[in-house]
C-alpha positions as CSV (number, residue, x, y, z in Angstrom):
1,X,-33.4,-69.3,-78.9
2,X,-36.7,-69.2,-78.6
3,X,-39.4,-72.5,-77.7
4,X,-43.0,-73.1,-78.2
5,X,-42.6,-73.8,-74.1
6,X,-40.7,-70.2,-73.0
7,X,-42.5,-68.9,-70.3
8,X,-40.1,-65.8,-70.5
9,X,-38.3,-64.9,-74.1
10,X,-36.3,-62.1,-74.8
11,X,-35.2,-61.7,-78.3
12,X,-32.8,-59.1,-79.5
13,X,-33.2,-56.9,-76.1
14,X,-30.6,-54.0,-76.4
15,X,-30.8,-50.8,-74.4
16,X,-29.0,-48.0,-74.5
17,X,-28.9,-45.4,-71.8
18,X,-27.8,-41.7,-73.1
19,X,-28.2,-42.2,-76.4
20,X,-26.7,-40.0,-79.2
21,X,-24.6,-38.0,-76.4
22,X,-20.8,-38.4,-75.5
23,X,-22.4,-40.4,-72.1
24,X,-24.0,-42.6,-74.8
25,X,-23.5,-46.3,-72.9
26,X,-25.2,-49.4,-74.4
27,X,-25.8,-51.9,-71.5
28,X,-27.5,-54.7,-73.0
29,X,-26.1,-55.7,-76.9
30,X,-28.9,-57.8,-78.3
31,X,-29.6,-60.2,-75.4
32,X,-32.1,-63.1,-76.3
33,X,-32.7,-65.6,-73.6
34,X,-35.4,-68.4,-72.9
35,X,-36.5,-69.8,-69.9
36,X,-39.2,-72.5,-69.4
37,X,-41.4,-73.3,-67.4
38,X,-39.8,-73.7,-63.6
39,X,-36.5,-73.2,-65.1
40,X,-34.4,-70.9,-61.9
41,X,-31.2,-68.9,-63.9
42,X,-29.1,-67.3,-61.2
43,X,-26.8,-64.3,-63.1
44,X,-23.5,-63.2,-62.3
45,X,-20.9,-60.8,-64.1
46,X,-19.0,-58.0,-63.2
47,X,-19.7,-54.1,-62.7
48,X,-22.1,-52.8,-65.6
49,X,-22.3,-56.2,-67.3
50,X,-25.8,-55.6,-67.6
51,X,-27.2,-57.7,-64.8
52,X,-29.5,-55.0,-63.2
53,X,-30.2,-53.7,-66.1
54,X,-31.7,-57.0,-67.4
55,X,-33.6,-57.5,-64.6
56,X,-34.8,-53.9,-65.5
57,X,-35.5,-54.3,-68.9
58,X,-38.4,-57.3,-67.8
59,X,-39.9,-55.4,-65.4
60,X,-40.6,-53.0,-67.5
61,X,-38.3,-49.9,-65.5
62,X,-36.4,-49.5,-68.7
63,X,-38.0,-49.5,-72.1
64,X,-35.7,-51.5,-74.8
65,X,-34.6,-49.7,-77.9
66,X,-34.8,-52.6,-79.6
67,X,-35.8,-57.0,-79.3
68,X,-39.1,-58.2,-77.8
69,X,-40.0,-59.2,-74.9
70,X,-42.7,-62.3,-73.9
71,X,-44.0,-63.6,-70.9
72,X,-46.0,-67.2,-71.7
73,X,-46.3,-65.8,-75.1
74,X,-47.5,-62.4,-74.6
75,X,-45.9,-59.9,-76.0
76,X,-44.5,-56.7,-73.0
77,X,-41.7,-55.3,-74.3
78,X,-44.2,-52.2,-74.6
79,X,-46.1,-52.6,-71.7
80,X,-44.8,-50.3,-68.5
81,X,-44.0,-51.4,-64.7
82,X,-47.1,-51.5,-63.5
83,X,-48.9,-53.3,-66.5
84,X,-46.6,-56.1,-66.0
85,X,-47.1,-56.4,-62.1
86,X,-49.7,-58.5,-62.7
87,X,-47.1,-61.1,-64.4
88,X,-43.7,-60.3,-62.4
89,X,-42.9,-60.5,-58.7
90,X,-39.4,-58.6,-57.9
91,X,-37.4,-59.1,-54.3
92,X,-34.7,-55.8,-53.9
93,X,-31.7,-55.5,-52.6
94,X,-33.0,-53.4,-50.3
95,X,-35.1,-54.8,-47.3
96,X,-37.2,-51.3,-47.2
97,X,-38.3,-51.7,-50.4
98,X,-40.7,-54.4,-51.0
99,X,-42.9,-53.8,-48.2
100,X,-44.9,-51.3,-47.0
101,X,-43.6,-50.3,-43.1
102,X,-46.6,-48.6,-41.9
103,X,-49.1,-51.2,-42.5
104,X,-49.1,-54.4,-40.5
105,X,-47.7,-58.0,-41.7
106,X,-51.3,-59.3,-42.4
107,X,-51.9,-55.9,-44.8
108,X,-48.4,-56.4,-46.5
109,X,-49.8,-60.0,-47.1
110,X,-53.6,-59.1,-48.4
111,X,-52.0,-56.7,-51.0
112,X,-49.4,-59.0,-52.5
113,X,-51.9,-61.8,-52.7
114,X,-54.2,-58.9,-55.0
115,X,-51.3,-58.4,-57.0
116,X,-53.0,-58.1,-60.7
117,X,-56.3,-58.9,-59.8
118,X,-59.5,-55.6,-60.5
119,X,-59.2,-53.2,-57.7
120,X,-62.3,-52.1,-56.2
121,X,-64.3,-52.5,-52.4
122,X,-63.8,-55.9,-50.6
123,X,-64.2,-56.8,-47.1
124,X,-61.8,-57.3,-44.7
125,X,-58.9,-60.2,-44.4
126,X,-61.5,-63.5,-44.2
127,X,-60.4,-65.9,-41.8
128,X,-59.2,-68.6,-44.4
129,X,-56.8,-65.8,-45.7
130,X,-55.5,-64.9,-42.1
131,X,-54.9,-68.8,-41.7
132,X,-53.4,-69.3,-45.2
133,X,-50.9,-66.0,-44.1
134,X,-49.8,-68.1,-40.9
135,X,-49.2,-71.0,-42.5
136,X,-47.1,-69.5,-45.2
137,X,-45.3,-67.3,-42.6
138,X,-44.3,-70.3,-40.7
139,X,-42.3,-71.5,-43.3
140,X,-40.0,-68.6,-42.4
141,X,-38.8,-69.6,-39.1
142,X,-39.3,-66.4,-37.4
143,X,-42.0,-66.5,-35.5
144,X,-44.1,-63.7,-37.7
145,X,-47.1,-66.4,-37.8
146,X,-48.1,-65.0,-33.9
147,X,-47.2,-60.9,-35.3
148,X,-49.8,-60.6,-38.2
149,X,-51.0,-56.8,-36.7
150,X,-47.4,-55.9,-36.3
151,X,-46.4,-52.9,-38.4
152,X,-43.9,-54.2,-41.1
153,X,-41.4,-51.1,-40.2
154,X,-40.8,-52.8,-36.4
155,X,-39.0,-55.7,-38.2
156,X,-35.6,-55.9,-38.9
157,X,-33.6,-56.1,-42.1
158,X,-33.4,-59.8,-42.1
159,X,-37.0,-60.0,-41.3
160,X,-38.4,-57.5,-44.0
161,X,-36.3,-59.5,-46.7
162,X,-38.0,-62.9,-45.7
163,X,-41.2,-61.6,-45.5
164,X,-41.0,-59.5,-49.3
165,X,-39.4,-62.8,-50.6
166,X,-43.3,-64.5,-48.9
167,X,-45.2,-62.1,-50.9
168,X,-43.3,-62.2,-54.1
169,X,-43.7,-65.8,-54.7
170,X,-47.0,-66.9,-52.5
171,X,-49.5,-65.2,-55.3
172,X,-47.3,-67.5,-57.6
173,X,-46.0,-64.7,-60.4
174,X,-45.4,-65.5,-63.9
175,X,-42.2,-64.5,-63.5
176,X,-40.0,-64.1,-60.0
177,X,-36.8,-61.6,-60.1
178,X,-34.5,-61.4,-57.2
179,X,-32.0,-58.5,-57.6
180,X,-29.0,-59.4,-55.2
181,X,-31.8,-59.7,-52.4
182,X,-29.3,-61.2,-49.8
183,X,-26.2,-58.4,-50.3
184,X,-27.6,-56.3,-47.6
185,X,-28.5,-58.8,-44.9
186,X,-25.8,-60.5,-42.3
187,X,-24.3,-63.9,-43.4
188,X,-26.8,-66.0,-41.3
189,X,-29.8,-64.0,-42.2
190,X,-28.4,-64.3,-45.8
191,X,-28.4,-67.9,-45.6
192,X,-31.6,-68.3,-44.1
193,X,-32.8,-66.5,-47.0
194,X,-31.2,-68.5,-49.8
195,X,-32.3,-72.1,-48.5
196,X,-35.9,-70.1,-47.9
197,X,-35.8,-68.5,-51.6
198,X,-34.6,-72.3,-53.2
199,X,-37.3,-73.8,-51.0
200,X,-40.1,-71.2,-52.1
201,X,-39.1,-71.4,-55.7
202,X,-39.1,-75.4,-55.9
203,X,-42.9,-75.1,-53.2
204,X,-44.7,-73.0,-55.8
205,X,-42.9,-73.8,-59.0
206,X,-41.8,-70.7,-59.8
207,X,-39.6,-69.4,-63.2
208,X,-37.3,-67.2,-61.6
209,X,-34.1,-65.0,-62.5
210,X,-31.6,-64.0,-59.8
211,X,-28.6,-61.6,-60.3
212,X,-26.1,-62.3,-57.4
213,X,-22.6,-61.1,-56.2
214,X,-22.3,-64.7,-54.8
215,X,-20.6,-67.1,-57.1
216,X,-21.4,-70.5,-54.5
217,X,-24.7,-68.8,-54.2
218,X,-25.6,-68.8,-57.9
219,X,-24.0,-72.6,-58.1
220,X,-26.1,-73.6,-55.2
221,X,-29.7,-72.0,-56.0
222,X,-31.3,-72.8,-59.6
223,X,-30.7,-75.1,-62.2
224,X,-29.0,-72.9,-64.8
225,X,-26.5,-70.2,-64.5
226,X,-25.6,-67.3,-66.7
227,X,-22.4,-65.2,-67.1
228,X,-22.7,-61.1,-68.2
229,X,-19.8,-58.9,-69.3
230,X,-20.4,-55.6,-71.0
231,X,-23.8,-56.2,-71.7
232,X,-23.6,-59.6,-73.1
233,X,-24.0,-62.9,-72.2
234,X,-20.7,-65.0,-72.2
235,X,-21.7,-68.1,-70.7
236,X,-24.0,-70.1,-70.1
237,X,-24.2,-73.8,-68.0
238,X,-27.2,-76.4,-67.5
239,X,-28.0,-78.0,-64.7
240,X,-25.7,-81.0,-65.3
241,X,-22.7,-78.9,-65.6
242,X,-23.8,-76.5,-62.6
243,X,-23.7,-79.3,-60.1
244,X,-20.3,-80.0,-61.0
245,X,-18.8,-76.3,-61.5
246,X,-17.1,-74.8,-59.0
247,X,-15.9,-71.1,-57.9
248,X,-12.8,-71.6,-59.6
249,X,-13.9,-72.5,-62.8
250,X,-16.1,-70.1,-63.1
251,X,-13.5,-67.5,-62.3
252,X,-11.1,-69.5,-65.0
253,X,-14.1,-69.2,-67.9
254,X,-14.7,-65.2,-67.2
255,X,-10.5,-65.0,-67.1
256,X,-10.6,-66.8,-70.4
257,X,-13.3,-64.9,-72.6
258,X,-12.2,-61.8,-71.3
259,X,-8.5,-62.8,-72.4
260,X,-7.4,-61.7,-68.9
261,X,-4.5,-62.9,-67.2
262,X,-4.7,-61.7,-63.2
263,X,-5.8,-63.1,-60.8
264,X,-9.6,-62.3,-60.1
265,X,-11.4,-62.9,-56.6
266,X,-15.2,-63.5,-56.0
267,X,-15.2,-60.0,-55.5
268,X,-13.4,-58.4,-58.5
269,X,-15.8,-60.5,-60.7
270,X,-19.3,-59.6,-59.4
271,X,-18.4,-56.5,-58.0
């Protein structure tokens, strides 16, 4: 429902991918959410419930067939990718693909900190920029405060992922999506990550959406949580009742709305 306050607020979204064809699939069935200011919703559900799709639909990769989209009040929903850059920060899945590997760590930097703002000649990285980019790349643990001139494609996995979640929240987006941007690292660089994306989010007070296959992931990070299936969303908890969920009643509340009876892992659920 929407707010006077929503910083994002989707009303009605529904899109349909084949349309008027036998592969005719409707992932999202008139979706409306709100978010405020700050708020951090982590999304789970299982295969095509729409989570990617959402995340899609706000970025502005897919257009919606129908429902509008806002960011602080500002109508999108008609607006493509690169018009709503300026408002929207994304982290991928895949560690390759928010950075650029054949420019250096301090060039990855510069550009995401121009993100929106009029292209056109400027000088070189000042030095107050090349000290706020060590500072902020400290807070990563890695030691990539002494590798600024180090091409981006001689880091590892883990490495890449830390430093596109940097860029995608230091120039302090409208809006922040994270698209299962842990699945592809180990388990301790995927941790690192998590306390690094809860800590970043809370740092620059960020409004953020994050589809995970985690279940104690999405009940550790944020302070609401949303459940998808089939393009819908099922169910939905507040911050009050998120500290107090647990894995197996989250498993127990998709079991009972979908009217199923087996037994469903972390795995069968988010897929």
């Amino acid at each position: 429902m929407s707010t006077p306050q929503a910083k994002l607020d989707l009303t009605n979204v529904t899109k349909v991918f084949y349309p008027h064809t036998v592969n005719e699939r409707v992932a999202l069935k008139a979706v409306s959410l709100s978010l405020r200011e700050g708020d951090f919703v982590t999304i789970i559900g299982s295969n095509g419930a729409g989570k990617s799709t959402l995340l899609n639909v706000i970025a502005g990769v897919h257009r919606p067939e129908a429902g509008s989209i806002r960011i602080d009040g500002r109508e999108v929903s008609r607006y493509a990718d690169f018009q709503r850059a300026r408002y929207i920060s994304r982290v991928f899945q895949d560690p390759m693909a928010g950075t650029s590997p054949h420019l250096t760590i301090e060039q990855n930097l510069a550009m995401a900190l121009a993100r929106g703002s009029r292209r056109g000649l400027r000088r070189g990285v000042s030095a107050r920029k090349r000290d706020r980019f060590r500072e902020e790349l400290a807070t990563l643990e890695l030691g990539l405060e002494d590798r600024l001139g180090v091409r981006v494609g001689m880091l590892s996995g883990g490495q890449r992922q830390a430093l596109s979640l940097l860029m995608a929240t230091f120039s302090e987006p409208e809006i922040l999506l994270l698209d299962e941007h842990t699945a592809a690292l180990d388990p301790q660089r995927a941790a690192l990550v998590t306390r690094l994306t809860g800590e970043a989010v809370r740092r620059h007070g960020l409004t953020a959406l994050m589809v995970t296959h985690n279940m104690e992931q999405a009940l550790h990070l944020g302070n609401r949580l949303i459940m998808m299936h089939e393009g819908d969303i099922i169910f939905e908890i507040d911050a009050e009742a998120k500290a107090k969920a647990t894995v197996p009643d989250l498993m127990k509340e998709f079991g009972k709305i979908r009217g199923a009876t087996e037994a469903l892992s972390d795995r069968t659920l988010l897929g």
